[in-house]
C-alpha positions in Angstrom: 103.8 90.8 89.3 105.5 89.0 86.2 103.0 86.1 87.2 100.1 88.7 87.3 100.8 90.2 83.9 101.4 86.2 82.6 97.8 85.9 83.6 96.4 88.9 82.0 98.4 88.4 78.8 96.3 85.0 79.3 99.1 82.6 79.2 99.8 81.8 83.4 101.2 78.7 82.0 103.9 80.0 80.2 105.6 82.1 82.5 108.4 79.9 84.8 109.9 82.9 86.0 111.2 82.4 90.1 112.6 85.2 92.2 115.6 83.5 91.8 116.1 83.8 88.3 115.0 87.7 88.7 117.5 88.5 91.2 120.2 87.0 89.8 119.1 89.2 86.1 119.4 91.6 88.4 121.6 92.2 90.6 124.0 88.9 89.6 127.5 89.4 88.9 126.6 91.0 85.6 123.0 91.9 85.6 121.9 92.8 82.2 118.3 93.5 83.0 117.4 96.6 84.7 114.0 97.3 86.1 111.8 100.1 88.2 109.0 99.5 90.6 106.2 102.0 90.8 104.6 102.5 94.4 101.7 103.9 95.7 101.5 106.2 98.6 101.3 103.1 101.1 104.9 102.3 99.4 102.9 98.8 98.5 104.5 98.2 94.5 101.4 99.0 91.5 103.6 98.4 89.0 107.0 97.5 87.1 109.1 97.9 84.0 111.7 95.5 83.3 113.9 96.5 80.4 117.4 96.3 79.0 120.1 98.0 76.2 119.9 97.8 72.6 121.7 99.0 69.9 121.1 100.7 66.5 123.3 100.2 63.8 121.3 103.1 61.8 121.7 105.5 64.4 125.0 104.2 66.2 123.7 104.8 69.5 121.9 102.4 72.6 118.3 102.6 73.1 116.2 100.9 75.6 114.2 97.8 75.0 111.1 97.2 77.6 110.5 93.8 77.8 107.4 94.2 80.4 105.5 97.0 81.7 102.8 95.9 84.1 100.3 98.1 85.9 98.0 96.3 88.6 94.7 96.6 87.6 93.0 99.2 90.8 96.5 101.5 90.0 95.6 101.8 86.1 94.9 105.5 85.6 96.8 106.8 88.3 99.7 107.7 86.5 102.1 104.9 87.3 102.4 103.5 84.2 103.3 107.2 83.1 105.7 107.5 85.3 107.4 104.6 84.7 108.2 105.5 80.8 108.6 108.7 81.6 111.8 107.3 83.9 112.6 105.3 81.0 112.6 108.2 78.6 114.5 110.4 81.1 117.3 107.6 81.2 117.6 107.6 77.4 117.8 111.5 77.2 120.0 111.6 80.2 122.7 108.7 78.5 122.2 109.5 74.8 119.9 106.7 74.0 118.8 107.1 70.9 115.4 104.8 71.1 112.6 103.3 74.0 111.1 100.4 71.9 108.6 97.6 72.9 106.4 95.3 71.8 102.3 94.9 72.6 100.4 91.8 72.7 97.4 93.2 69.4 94.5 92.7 71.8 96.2 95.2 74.8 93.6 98.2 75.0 96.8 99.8 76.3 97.3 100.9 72.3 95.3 104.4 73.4 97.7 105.4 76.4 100.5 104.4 74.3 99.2 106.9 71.5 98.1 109.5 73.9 102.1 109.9 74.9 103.3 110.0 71.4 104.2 106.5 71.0 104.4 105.3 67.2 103.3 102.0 65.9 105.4 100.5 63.7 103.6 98.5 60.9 106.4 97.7 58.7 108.2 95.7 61.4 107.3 92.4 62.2 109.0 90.5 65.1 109.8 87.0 64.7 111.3 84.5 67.6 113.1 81.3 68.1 112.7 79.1 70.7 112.5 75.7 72.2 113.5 72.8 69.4 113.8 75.2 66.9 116.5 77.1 68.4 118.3 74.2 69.8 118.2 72.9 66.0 119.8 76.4 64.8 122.5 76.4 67.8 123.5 72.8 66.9 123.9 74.1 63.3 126.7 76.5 64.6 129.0 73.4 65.4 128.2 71.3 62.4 130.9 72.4 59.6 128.9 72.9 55.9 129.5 73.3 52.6 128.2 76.2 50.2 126.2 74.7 47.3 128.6 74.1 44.1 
C-alpha cells in the first residue's frame, strides 16, 4: 500500500520502499516505526498509518508524528481512515503524548476530513528537508574541523 499511496501522491518513481526494509522498521531489533492496518469486514487490509515518536521541547512531552496515512480508494468514506487517527489519538492520550502531527501533500482533497475532525493547519510552519548530495555534503561537514571567522 506504500507503493499505492506513491502512486497517488504521483511520484511511483520515488518510492524504493521493499518489504524488507518495512519489516525490519518494524519489527527489527529496534524498530522505531510503528504502524496499524485498517481491515474491512473480509479482514482484506483498506488502509494504513505508519508513524513514529517525537518530542517537544515547548511542551516536554512525546507526540506522535504520522509519516503516511493511506486509505484505498473503494474504502474512503467508510470510516477507516477515522479509525485509524482515532487509534493514534487514543495512544497519545493513553501515554501522555502531548501532539499527533503530519504533513499533507497541498493538492490532497483530504484537507476537508482533516478539518471535519478538528485538525489545525499550521501556516506559520514550513517544513524544509535534506537529502541526497546535499545531505551527504552537510554529514561530511561534521568530520571536517573549521574555524570561526576572525
Amino acid at each position: 500500500m506504500v507503493h499505492e499511496l506513491a502512486a497517488y501522491e504521483r511520484a511511483p518513481d520515488e518510492c524504493h520502499l521493499t518489504a524488507d526494509q518495512l519489516t525490519t522498521a518494524l519489527f527489527g531489533p529496534a524498530p522505531a516505526l510503528y504502524g496499524h492496518v485498517a481491515v474491512d469486514d473480509r479482514d482484506e487490509p483498506v488502509g494504513f498509518a505508519l508513524w513514529f515518536l517525537n518530542f517537544s521541547t515547548w511542551a516536554g512531552a512525546h507526540g506522535i508524528h504520522l509519516e503516511d496515512l493511506y486509505v484505498r480508494p473503494e474504502a474512503r468514506g467508510t470510516g477507516a481512515g477515522r479509525l485509524l487517527l482515532a487509534t493514534l489519538a487514543a495512544i497519545c492520550v493513553e501515554r501522555g503524548y502531548q501532539r499527533l502531527e503530519w504533513s499533507m501533500i497541498d493538492w490532497n482533497p483530504a484537507a476537508g476530513f482533516y478539518a471535519a475532525i478538528g485538525a489545525d493547519q499550521l501556516r506559520e510552519w514550513i517544513p524544509y528537508r535534506l537529502s541526497g548530495d546535499a545531505l551527504r555534503q552537510l554529514a561530511h561537514r561534521a568530520h571536517t574541523p573549521t574555524h570561526p571567522a576572525a
